[in-house]
N, C-alpha and C positions, 0 to 999 in steps of 0.2 A: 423428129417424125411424129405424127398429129396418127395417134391409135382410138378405134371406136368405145371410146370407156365406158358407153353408157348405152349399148347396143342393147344388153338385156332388159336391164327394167323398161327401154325402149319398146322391146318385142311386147313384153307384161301388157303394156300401156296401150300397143296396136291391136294384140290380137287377144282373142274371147277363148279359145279353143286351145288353149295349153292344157298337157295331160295333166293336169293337178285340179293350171290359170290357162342450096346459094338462095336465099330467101331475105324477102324483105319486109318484117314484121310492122302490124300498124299497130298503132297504138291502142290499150285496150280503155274503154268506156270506163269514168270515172263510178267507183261502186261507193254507195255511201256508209259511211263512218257510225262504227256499230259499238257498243260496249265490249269488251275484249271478252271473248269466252273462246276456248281453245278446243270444244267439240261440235263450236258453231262455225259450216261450211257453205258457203255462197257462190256453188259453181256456178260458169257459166252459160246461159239458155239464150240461143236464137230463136227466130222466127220468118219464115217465109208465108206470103200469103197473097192469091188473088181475088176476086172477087164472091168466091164460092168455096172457098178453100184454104184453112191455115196447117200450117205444119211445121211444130216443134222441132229445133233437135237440139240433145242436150248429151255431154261432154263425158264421157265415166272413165274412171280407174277401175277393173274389172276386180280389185282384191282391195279392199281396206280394214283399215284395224277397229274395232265394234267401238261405237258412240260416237261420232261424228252426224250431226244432224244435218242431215240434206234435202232430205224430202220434203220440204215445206215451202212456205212462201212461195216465187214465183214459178220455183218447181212443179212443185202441188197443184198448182192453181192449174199450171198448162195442163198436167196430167188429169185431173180433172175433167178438164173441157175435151179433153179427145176422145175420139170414136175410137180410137183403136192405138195397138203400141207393136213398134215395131225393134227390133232388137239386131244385132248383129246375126245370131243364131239364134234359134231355140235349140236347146243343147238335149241330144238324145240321152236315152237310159244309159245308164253306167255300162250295163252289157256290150249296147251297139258302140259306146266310143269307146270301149278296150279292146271290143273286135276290129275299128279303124287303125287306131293306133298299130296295133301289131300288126295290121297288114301294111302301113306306109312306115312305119317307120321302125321294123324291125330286121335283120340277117339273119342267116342262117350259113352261110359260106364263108370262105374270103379272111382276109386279115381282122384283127378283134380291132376293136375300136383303138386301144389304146395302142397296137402296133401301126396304125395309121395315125397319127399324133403327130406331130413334130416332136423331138426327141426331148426337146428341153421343156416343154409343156405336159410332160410322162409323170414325172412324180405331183406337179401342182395338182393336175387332175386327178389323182388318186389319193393325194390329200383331201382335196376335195370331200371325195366320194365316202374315205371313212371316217372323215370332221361328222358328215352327215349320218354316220352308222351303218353303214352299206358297206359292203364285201368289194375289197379294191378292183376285180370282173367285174361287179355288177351292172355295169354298162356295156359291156363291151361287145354283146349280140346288138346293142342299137347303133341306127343311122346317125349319124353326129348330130345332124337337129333335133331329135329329141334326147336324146342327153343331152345338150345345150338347152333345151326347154327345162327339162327335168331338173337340173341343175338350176335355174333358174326360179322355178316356182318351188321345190323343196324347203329351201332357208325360210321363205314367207311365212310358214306356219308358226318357226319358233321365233320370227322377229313380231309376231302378233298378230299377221294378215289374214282375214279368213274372207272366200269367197262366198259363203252365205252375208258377209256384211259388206257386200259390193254391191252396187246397182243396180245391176243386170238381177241377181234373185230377189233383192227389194220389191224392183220395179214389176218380176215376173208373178209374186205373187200377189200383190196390190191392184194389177190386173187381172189377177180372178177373182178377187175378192167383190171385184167391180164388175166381171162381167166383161169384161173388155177383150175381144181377140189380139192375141199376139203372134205376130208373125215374124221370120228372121228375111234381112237382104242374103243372109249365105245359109250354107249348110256346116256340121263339123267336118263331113268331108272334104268341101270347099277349104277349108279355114286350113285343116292341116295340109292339101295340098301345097297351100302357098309354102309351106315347108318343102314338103317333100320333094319339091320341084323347084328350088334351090339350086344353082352347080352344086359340086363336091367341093370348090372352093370356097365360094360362099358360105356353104355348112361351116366347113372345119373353122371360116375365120370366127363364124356365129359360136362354135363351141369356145376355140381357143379364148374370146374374147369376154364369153362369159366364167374362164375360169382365172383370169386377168381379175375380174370385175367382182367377183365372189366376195371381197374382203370389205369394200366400199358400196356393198348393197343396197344395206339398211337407212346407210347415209343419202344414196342416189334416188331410192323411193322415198325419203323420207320427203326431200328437194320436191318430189316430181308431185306429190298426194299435197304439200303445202299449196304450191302454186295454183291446182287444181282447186284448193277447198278455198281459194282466196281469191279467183274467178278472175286471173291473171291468166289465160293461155298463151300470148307471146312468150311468157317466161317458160311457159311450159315446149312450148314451140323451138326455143332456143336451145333448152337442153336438149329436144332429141333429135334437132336439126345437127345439133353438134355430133350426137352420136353417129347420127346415118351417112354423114357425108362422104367417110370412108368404106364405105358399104352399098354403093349406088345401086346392085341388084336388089337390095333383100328392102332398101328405101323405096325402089318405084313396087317391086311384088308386094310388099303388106303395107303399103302408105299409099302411092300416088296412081296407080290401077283401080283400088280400091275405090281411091275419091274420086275417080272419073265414074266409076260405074255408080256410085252411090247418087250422085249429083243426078247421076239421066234418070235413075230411079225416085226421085224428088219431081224431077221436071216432070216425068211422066206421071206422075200422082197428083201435081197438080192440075191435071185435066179431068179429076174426080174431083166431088164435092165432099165435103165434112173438115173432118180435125184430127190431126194424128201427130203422133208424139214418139218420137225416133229417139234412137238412145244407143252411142256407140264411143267407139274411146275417144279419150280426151285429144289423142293425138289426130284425127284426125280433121278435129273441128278448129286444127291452130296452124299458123305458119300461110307463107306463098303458096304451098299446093293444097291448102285446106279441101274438105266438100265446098266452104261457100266462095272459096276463089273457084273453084270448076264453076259455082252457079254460076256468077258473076260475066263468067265468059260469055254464058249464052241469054245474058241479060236478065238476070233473076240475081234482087240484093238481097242479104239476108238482113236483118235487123237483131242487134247484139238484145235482149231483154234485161231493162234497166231497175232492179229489186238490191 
């Protein structure tokens, strides 16, 4: 039986707005052959552009561990040249996103989290929960996807991940530093939607399967941030192709909806002039349902940026 092992850091890698954080791949553009330095990263940056109009997009892991050098070279340069940056979200005040959170994804009736469990996933989960220092309840007024989230992003901190050394804050202050407006394609509400609005089976597989996955975390990110900093996305594409495929809901809600709307939201931008510079996960810009396979469909190539 073929289980979704890699469903979490999957989620990590799709979505921005965590309360903390059958494809046929082509071949990626030969990158050139650098001195080996291990904080040196060469994600990967497209480009679409007509005649009055280019527009970046470039690839993130929303959590990484501090020294890893990314902003430069042809990163830089693109970011540079744009009028404007556009992000998944711009993430609200602490206030309004724990006022979100408790309102989608919190109970107050009904069985506790862990008496809706599967029986045999009852002590792993509460392993779990007091590995992490937590009171073996303390989940159990939440919706299963966010303790599946929570669960998920918790470990990151002490395996070294900090989301001020992720891209998304990088990028966000470097754009005011410049003067540059930033805007988001979603909202946090949107974002945790896509949760919320999950079946009940869904969830619970999303929970069970990140407390399956807890122990091979570190190892799973560690896979997924390489390939990333090494500007290989098919690799990156295969691992979470592998994760999702037993998971078809929670793959077309936070993957392949996503890249449909994002792509019309390109197309539509391209009937404005200037330069803009997009920045969103890595998972979306790799694999047969990428953003630039939706362009592609309505006749807009993207071009891989060769640095």
């Amino acid at each position: 039986m073929n289980t979704p092992m890699k469903l979490t850091a999957t989620a990590i890698a799709l979505l921005l707005a965590l309360p903390a954080c059958a494809k046929q791949p082509t071949p990626d553009q030969p990158v050139a052959t650098k001195a080996p330095d291990p904080n040196d990263a060469d994600p990967a940056l497209w480009v679409v552009k007509d005649p009055d109009t280019t527009i970046y997009f470039f690839g993130t892991i929303h959590v990484l561990k501090p020294g890893l050098t990314w902003f430069d070279e042809a990163v830089k340069a693109a970011f540079d040249k744009s009028d404007q940056v556009v992000l998944e979200l711009v993430m609200p005040d602490p206030a309004a996103m724990q006022k979100l959170v408790m309102a989608k994804g919190m109970t107050t009736a009904g069985p506790t989290l862990t008496q809706q469990l599967p029986a045999a996933k009852r002590q792993a989960f509460t392993q779990a929960l007091t590995g992490l220092g937590l009171q073996a309840g303390a989940f159990d007024r939440m919706r299963p996807w966010l303790a599946a989230t929570n669960l998920s992003v918790l470990p990151l901190s002490r395996l070294g991940y900090d989301t001020s050394a992720g891209p998304e804050e990088v990028l966000t202050e470097a754009a005011k530093q410049a003067g540059k407006p930033v805007i988001g394609l979603e909202t946090a509400e949107q974002q945790l939607g896509y949760f919320d609005g999950l079946s009940d089976t869904a969830q619970m597989q999303f929970l069970t399967s990140t407390v399956d996955e807890l122990p091979t975390l570190d190892k799973t990110m560690g896979s997924m941030v390489a390939d990333w900093a090494a500007g290989k996305p098919d690799a990156l594409a295969k691992e979470m192709n592998d994760s999702l495929k037993d998971s078809p809901e929670v793959a077309k809600t936070l993957l392949l909806d996503r890249n449909k709307r994002w792509a019309g939201w390109i197309e539509n931008r391209l009937k404005q002039p200037g330069t803009v510079f997009i920045a969103v996960g890595a998972g979306h810009l790799a694999g047969g349902d990428s953003v630039q396979a939706q362009l592609l469909k309505d006749g807009v190539k993207a071009q891989r940026v060769a640095y």
